[in-house]
Backbone atoms as SQL, in Angstrom:
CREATE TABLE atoms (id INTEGER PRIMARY KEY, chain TEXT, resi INTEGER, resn TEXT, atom TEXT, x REAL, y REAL, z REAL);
INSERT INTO atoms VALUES
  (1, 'A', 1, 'UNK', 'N', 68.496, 137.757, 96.712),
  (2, 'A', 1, 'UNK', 'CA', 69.586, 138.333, 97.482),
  (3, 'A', 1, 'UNK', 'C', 70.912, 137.659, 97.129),
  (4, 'A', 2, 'UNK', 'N', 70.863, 136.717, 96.629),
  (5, 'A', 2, 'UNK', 'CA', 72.052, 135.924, 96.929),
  (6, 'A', 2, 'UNK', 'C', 72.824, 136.267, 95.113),
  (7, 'A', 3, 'UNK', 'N', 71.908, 136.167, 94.243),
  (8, 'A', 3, 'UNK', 'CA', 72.615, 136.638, 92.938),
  (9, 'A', 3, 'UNK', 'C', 73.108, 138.649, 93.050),
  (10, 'A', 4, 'UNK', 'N', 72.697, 139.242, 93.860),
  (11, 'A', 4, 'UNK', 'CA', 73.468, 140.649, 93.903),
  (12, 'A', 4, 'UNK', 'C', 74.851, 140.899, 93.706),
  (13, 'A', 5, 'UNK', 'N', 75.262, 141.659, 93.963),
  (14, 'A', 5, 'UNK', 'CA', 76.637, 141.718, 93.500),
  (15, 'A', 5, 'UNK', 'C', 77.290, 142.036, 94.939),
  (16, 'A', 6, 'UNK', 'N', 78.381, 141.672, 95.348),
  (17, 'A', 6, 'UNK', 'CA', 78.819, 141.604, 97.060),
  (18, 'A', 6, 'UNK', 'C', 79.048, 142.652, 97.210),
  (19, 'A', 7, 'UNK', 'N', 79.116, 144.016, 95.921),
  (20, 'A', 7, 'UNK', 'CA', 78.929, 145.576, 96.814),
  (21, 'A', 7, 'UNK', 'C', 77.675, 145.838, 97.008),
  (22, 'A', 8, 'UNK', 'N', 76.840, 145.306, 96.632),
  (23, 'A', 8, 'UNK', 'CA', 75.514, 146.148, 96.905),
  (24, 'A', 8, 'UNK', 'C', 75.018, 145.058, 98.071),
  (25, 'A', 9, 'UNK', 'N', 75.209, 144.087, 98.408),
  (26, 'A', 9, 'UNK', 'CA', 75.084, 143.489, 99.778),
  (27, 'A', 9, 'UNK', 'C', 75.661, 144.049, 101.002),
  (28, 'A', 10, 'UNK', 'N', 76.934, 144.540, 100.533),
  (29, 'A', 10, 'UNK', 'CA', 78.005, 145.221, 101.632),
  (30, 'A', 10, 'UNK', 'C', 77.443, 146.313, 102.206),
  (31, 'A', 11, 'UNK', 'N', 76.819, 147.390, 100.751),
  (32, 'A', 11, 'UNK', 'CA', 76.393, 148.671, 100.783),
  (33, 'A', 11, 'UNK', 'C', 75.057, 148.461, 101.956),
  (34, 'A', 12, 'UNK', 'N', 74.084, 147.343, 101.403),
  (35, 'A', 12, 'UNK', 'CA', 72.764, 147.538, 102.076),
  (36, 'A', 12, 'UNK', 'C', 72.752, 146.967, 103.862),
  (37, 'A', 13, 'UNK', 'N', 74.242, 145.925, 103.906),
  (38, 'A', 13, 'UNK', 'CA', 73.975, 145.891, 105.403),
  (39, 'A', 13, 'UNK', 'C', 74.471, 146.939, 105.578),
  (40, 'A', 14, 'UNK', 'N', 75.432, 147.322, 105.332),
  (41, 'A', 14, 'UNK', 'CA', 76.564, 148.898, 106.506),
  (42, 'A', 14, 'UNK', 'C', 74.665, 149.762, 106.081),
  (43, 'A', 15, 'UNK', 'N', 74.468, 149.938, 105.433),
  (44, 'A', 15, 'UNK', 'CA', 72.817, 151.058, 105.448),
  (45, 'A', 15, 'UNK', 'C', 72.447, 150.370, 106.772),
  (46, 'A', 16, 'UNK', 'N', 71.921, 149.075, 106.793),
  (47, 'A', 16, 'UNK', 'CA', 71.211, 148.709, 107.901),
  (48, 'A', 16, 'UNK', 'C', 71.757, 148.960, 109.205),
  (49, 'A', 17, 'UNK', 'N', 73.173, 148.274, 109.366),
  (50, 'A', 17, 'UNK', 'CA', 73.873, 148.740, 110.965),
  (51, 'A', 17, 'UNK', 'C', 73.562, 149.868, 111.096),
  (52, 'A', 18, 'UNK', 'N', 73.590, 150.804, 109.824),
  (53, 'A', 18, 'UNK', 'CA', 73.896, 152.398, 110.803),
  (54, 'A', 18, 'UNK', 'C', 72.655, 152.470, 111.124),
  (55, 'A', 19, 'UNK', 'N', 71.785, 152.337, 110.455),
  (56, 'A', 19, 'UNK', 'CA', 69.851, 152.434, 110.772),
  (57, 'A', 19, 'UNK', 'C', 70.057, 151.994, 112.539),
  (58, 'A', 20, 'UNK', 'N', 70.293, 150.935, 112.797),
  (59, 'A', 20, 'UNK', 'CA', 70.140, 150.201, 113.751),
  (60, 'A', 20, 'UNK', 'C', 70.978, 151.180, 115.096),
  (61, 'A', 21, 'UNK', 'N', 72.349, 151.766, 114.605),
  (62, 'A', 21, 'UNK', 'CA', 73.372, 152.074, 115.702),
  (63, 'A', 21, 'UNK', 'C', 72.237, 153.630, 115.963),
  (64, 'A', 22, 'UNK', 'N', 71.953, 154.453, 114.457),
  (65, 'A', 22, 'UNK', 'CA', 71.476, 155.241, 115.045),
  (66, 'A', 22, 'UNK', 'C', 69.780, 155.179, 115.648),
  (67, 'A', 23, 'UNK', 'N', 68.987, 154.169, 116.133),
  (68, 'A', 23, 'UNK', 'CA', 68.086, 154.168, 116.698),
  (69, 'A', 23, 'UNK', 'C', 68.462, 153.457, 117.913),
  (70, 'A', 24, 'UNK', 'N', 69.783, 153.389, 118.264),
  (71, 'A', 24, 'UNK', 'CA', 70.088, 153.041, 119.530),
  (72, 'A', 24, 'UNK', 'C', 70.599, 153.833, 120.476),
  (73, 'A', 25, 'UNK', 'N', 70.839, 155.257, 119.560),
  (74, 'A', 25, 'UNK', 'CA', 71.443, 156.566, 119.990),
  (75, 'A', 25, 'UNK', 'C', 70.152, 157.085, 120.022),
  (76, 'A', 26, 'UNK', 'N', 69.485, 157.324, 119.021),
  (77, 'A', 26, 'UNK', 'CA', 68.000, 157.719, 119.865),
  (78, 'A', 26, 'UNK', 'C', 67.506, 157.626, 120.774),
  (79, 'A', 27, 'UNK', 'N', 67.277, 156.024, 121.083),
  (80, 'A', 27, 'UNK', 'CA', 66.656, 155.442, 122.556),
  (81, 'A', 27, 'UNK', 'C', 67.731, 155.256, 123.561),
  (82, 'A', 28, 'UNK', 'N', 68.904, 155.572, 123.691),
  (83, 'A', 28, 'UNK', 'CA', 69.502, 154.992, 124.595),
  (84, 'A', 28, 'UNK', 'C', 69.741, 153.888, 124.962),
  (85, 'A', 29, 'UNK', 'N', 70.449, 153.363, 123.684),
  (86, 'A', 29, 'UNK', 'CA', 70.943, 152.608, 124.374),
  (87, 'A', 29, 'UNK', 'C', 69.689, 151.242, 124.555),
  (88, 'A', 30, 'UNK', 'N', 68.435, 151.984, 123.194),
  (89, 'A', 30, 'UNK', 'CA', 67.120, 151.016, 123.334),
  (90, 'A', 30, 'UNK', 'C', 66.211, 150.618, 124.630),
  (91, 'A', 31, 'UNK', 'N', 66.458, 151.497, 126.003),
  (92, 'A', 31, 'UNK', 'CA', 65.461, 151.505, 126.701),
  (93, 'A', 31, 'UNK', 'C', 64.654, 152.461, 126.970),
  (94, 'A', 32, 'UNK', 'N', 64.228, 153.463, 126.009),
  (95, 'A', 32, 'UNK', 'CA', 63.306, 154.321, 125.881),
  (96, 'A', 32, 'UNK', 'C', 62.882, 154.022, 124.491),
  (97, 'A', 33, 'UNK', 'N', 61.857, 154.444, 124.313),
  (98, 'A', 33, 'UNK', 'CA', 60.525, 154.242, 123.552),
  (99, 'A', 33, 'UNK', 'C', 61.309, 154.734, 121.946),
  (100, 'A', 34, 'UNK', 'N', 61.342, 154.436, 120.883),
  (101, 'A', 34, 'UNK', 'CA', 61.443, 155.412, 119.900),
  (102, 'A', 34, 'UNK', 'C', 60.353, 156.315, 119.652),
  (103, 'A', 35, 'UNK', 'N', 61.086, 157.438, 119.132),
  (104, 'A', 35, 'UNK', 'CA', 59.999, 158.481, 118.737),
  (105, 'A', 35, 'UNK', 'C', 58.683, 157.845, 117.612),
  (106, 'A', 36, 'UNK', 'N', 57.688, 158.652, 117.952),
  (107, 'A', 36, 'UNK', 'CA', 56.994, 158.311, 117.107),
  (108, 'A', 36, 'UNK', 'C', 56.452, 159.769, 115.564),
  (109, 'A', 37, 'UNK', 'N', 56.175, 159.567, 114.802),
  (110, 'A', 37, 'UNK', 'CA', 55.925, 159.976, 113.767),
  (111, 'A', 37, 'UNK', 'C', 54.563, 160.453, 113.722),
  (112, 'A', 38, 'UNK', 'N', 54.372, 161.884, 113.798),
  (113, 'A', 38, 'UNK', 'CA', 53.174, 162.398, 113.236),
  (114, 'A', 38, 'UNK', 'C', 52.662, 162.951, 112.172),
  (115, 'A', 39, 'UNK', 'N', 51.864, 161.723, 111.423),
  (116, 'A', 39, 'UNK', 'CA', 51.310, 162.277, 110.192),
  (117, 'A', 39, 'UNK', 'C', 50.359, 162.775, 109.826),
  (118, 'A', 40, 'UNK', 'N', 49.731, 164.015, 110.887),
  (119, 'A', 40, 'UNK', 'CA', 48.791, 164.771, 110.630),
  (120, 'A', 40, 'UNK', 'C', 49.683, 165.990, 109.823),
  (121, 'A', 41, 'UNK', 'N', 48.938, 166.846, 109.004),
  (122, 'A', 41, 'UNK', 'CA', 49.068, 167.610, 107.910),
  (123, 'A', 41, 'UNK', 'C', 48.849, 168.814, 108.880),
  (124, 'A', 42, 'UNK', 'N', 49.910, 169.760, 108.860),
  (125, 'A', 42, 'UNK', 'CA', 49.885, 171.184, 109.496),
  (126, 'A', 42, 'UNK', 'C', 49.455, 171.831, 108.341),
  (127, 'A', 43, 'UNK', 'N', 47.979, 172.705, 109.174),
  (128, 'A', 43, 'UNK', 'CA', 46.867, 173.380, 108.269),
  (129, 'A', 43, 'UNK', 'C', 46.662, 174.282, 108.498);
């Protein structure tokens, strides 16, 4: 991590905050559950 280049450090936290801001808009604010993911195959 530390030899990267300081845009692609910049790039991958701002990726992460938004990950983070938008699963806080999901849950509210993080006191509801996140959704969960169903990986059964529609047949």
């Amino acid at each position: 991590m530390v030899s990267l280049d300081h845009l692609a450090v910049y790039l991958g936290l701002s990726w992460l905050a938004i990950g983070v801001l938008y699963l806080a808009v999901l849950t509210g604010g993080f006191r509801r559950q996140p959704p969960e993911m169903d990986f059964q195959e529609a047949t």
